[in-house]
N, C-alpha and C positions, 0 to 999 in steps of 0.2 A: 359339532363345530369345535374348534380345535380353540384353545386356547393359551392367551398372549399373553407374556410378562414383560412388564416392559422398566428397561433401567436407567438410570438418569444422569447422568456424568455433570453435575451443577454445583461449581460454578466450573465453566473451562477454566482453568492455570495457565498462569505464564502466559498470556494473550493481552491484549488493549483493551479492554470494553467488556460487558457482560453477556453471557451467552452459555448455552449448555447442548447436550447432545443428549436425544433419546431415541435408545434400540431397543427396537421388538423382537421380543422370540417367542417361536410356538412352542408347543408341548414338549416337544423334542429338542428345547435348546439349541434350534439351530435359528438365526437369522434372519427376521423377515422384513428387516428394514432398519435403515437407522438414521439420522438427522439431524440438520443443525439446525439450533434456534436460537435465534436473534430476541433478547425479551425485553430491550431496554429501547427507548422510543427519544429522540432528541426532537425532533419538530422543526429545525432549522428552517425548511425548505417554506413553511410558514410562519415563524414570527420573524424572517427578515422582509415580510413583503409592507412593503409603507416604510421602510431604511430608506435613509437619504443614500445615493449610490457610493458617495464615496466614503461612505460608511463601512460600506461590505466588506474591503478586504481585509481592516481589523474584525471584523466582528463574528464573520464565519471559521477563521480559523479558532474560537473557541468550541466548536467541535473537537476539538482532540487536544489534547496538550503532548502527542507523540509526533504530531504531522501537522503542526497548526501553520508549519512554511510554506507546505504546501497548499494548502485551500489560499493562506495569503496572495500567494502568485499565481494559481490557476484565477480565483476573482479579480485581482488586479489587473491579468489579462484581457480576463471581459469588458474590466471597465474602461481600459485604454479604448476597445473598438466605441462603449457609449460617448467620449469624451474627443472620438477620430480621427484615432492616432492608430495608425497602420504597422509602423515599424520605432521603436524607441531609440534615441540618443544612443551613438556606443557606449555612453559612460554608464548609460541607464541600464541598458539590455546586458553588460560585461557585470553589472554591481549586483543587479537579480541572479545572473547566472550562478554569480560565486555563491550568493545567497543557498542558491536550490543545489549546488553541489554540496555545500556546507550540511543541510538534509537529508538528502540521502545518503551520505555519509555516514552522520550520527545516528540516521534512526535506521538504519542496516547494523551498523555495528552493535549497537543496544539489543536486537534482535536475535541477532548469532549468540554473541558472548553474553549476556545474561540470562536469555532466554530460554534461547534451544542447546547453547553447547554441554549444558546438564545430560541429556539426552544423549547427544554423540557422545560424549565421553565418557560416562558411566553405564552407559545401555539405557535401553528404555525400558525395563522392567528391573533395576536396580532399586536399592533402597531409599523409599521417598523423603528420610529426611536429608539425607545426603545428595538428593537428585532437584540442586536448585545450585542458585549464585554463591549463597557462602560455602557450598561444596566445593564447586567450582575455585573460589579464593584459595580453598584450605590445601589443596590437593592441587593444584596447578596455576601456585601466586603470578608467577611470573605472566602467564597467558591474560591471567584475569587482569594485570596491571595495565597490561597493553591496551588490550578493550576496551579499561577505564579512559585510559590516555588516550584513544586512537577518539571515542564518542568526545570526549573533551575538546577533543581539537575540533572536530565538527561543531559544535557548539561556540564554541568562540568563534567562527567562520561568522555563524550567525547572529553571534552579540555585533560584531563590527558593520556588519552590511546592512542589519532589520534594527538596530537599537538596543535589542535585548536577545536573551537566549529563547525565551519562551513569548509567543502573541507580540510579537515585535510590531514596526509602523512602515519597515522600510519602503515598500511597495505602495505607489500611490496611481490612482489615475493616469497614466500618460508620460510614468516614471516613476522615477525614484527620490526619496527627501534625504537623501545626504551619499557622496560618496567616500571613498577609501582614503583615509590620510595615510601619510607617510610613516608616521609610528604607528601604526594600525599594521600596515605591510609589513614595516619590517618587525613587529611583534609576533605576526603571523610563518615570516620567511622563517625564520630560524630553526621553527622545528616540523615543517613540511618533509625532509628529507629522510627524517628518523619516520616520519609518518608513512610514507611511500613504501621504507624497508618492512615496516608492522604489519603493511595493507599485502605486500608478495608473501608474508610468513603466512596472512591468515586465508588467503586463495591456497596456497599450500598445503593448509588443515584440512580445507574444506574439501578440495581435490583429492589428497590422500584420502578422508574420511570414504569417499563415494570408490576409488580403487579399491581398498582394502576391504571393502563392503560390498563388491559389485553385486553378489547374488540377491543380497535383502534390498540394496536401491532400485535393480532391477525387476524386483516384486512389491514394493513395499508403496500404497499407493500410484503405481502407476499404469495411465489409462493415455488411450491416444485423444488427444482434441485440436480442436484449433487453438488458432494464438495471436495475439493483438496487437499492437504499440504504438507508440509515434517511433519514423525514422526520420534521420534528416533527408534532404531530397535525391541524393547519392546514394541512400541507402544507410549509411552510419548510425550507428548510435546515437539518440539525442535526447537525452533526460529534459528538455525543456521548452523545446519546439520541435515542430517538422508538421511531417503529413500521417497518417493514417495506414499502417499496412496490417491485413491479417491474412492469414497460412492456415491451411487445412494441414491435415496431421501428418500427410507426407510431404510439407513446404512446400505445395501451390500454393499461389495466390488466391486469395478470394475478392479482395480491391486492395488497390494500393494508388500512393500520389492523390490520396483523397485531403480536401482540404478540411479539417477540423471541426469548421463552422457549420457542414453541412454531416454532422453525425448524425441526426437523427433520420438520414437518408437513407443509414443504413442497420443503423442502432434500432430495437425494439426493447421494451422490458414490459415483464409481466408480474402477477403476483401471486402469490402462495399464499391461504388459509393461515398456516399455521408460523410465517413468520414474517418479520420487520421489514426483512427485508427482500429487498425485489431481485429478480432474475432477467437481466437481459441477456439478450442472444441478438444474430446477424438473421436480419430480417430477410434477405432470400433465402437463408437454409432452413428457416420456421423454429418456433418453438421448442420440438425437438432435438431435431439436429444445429441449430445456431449456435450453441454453447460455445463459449472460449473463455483460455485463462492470460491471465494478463499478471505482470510483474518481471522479477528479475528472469524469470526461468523463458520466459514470455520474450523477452527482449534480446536476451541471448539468442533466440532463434529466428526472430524476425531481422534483427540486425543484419548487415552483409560485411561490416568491420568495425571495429572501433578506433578513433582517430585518435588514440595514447597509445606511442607504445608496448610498455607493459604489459595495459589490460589487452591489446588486441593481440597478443604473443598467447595471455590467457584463454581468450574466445575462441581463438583456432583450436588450442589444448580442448579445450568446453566441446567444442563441434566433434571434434575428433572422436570424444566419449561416445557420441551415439550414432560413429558414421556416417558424419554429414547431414543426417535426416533430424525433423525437430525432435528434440530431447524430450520425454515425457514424463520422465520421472520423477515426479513430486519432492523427494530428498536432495535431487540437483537443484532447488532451490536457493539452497544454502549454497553450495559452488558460485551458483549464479552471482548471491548476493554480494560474495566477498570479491568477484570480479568487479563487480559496479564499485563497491566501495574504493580498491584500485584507480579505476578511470577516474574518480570523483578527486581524490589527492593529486592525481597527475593533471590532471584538468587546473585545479586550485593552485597548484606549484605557474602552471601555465598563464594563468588571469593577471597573479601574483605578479609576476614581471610585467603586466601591459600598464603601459601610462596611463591608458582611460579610465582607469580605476579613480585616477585624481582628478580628474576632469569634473569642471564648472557646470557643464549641459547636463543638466538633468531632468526637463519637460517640457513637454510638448500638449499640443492643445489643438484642432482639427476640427470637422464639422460634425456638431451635436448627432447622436444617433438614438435610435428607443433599444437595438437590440445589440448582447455581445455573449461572446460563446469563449471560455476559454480553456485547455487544454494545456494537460500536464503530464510528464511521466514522476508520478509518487512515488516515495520507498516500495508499497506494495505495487501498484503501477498507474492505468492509463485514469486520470483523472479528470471530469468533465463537469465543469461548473456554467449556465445557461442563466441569463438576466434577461432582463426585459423593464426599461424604466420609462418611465412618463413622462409628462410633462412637469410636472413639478419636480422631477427629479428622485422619486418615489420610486421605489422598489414594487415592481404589480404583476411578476411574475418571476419565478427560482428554481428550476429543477436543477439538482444533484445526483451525478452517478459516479460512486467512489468507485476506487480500486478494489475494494473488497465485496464490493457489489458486485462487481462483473467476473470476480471468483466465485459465486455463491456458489451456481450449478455444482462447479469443480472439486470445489469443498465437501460437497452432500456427496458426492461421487467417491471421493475419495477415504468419508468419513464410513458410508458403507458398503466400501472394499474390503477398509482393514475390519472391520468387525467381521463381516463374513467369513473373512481367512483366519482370524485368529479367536472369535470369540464361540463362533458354531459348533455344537454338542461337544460345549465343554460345562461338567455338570458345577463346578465350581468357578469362577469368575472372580481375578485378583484386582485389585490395584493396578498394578503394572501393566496386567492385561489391556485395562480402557486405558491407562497413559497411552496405551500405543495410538489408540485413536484422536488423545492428542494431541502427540506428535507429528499426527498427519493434519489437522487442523495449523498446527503450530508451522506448519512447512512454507505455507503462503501467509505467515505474519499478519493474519486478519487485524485491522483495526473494527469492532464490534460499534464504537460510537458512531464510530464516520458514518455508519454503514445504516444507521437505524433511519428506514424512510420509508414512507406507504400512502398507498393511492385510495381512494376512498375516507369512510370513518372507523375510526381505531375504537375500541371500546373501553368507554371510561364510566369509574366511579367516583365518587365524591362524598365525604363523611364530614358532617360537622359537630364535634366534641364539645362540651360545654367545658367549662372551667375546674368542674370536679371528676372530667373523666366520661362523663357521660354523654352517650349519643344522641344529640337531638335531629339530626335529619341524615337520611342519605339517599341518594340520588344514582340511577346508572343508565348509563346509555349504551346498548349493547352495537356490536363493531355491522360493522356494513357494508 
């Protein structure tokens, strides 16, 4: 029987949450698997149940302190339908929006530029102490200033609209608690236009990067799959609403014009032994074959235009890169992402001028309901948050499926790609080497917290320590 060595890349770097990657090799040092693993467990999905509903939309986005705007407004979504309110006040649905533009915004740009541009800029088998953010400062201030600034401006988007930068309030049941003043705007107006110029320099990076690289984007992580998102009804772009469309790997449809509320019509997820997190797929193509990726790279190809300008001058450039057909190159992520960032400034400049911003109408109230479903397109992507409240106004039922949920497949997929091709009977194994793998992790900007959820019993132990150190009981209950 041949045997396995197996190595452990823990903790992943430069990612949201905790997680690690373990590849097997036989005797021959070549490749026989490799994986991600989810090891950190949040519970969300059970201690919100017995929450008073309008509880939820603060209280779930302490799942992440990267994306906490988003779970804010996917569940405030929901609870608008238990509270049955169909459609919001302009002043409401215009004050949200800036909100989630203001989001993915900042947590793209924190992405790119802190994250991953270590990576693109110095190689990814360069020198690890130099292959991080103060590299990045030290060696190209100027870029890294921008970053700074461009994430900044995102963030104060979202001090004005939610309250605060981080776990804000703005988002309530059936609207919103405060709109946009007029020093608010005009604090915001002034430096929207410098931000707009940052946003076409960093599409430019990220474009160039994939040009000047075509041979390694075009091998590096890339596999054909389908693809997910919300568009608006037209087909557009819509980080914030729409319908449901997914694409097989040569851009057929698989449904589209699907309404949101009925995903689990077509949504399945399943689970794996060995990690947190769960795998869904499109329940007519099975288990198997239903796999899709979802995010910027994801929306770039389900989109049919983007309604800005700019970014849709960019998307046509994006499409053109893979001759019209979906893109499936993992490293186009990053292209992707700094397109969205784009639409999101030009979007924001656009709100920015609408009077409804100052607008007095801010809720609405409708007939009581038990169930609400609500959808999002997250930084990483398609986000689905499911309630179910009682009569008392209790929380008695929660499932969540993040964005980086519905990467997992794609991620495992792509995590042993690159080790195959680059780690397989090679008798020594560097550093830089597993950097590449996660780099290919780091591509789809996994948040690891969001993402920690599982069906059945999880296996727990429990120690209780006396006062001088010493153990006087412990208990374990093994998973199931």
């Amino acid at each position: 029987m041949a045997k396995t060595r197996v190595i452990e890349i823990d903790p992943l770097t430069r990612v949201e949450g905790h997680g690690k990657v373990t590849i097997h090799l036989d005797d021959h040092n070549n490749v026989d698997e490799a994986r991600l693993h989810i090891v950190e467990f949040r519970g969300f999905e059970r201690f919100i149940l017995g929450r008073l509903y309008w509880e939820v939309p603060v209280i779930v986005q302490r799942l992440c302190g990267i994306c906490p705007v988003s779970h804010h407004l996917a569940a405030a979504k929901a609870m608008d339908q238990i509270v049955g309110v169909e459609r919001l006040t302009p002043t409401a649905e215009k004050i949200r929006r800036l909100m989630h533009y203001g989001q993915i915004m900042q947590s793209n740009v924190l992405h790119f530029f802190h994250l991953c541009s270590p990576d693109l800029l110095f190689g990814f088998e360069s020198e690890v102490a130099k292959r991080n953010i103060f590299g990045v400062i030290q060696a190209y201030p100027d870029l890294a200033v921008k970053g700074i600034k461009l994430r900044k401006f995102g963030q104060e988007i979202i001090r004005a609209t939610a309250g605060k930068k981080i776990h804000g309030t703005g988002a309530i049941p059936g609207g919103v608690n405060k709109n946009l003043s007029l020093a608010e705007r005009d604090h915001l107006l002034k430096d929207v236009g410098q931000m707009i110029g940052w946003a076409k320099e960093a599409v430019a990076l990220a474009k160039g990067y994939c040009i000047d690289h075509l041979p390694l984007v075009q091998s590096f992580a890339a596999f054909n799959s389908s693809h997910m998102s919300l568009v608006r009804e037209d087909g557009a772009l819509d980080l914030y609403h729409g319908v449901l469309r997914a694409i097989d790997a040569s851009g057929n449809p698989i449904f589209d014009q699907v309404d949101y509320r009925r995903f689990n019509d077509y949504l399945m997820e399943e689970v794996r032994s060995w990690s947190y997190m769960k795998f869904p797929f499109i329940k007519r193509r099975g288990n198997l074959d239903g796999w899709y990726r979802v995010g910027p790279l994801s929306r770039m190809n389900t989109a049919g235009f983007i309604d800005t300008p700019s970014a849709d001058a960019a998307h046509q450039e994006f499409r053109e890169f893979s001759g019209g057909r979906p893109n499936q190159m993992s490293l186009a992520y990053h292209w992707a992402r700094m397109i969205e960032v784009l639409h999101c400034v030009e979007k924001i400049r656009e709100l920015l001028h609408d009077p409804d911003l100052q607008g007095d109408d801010l809720l609405l109230r409708g007939e009581r309901r038990e169930e609400g479903i609500g959808v999002i397109e997250a930084p990483r992507g398609t986000l689905f948050h499911h309630y179910r409240v009682d009569h008392n106004d209790q929380v008695s039922f929660c499932n969540l499926i993040v964005s980086t949920t519905n990467n997992n497949e794609a991620m495992n997929r792509a995590v042993t790609q690159v080790a195959k091709n680059h780690l397989s009977g090679q008798k020594i194994i560097s550093e830089g080497m597993l950097n590449q793998i996660e780099v290919a992790v780091r591509a789809y900007d996994p948040c690891l917290s969001c993402a920690t959820h599982a069906l059945g019993q999880m296996p727990l132990q429990v120690e209780l320590y006396g006062a001088g150190g010493d153990l006087l009981e412990r208990r374990v209950r093994e998973g199931g």
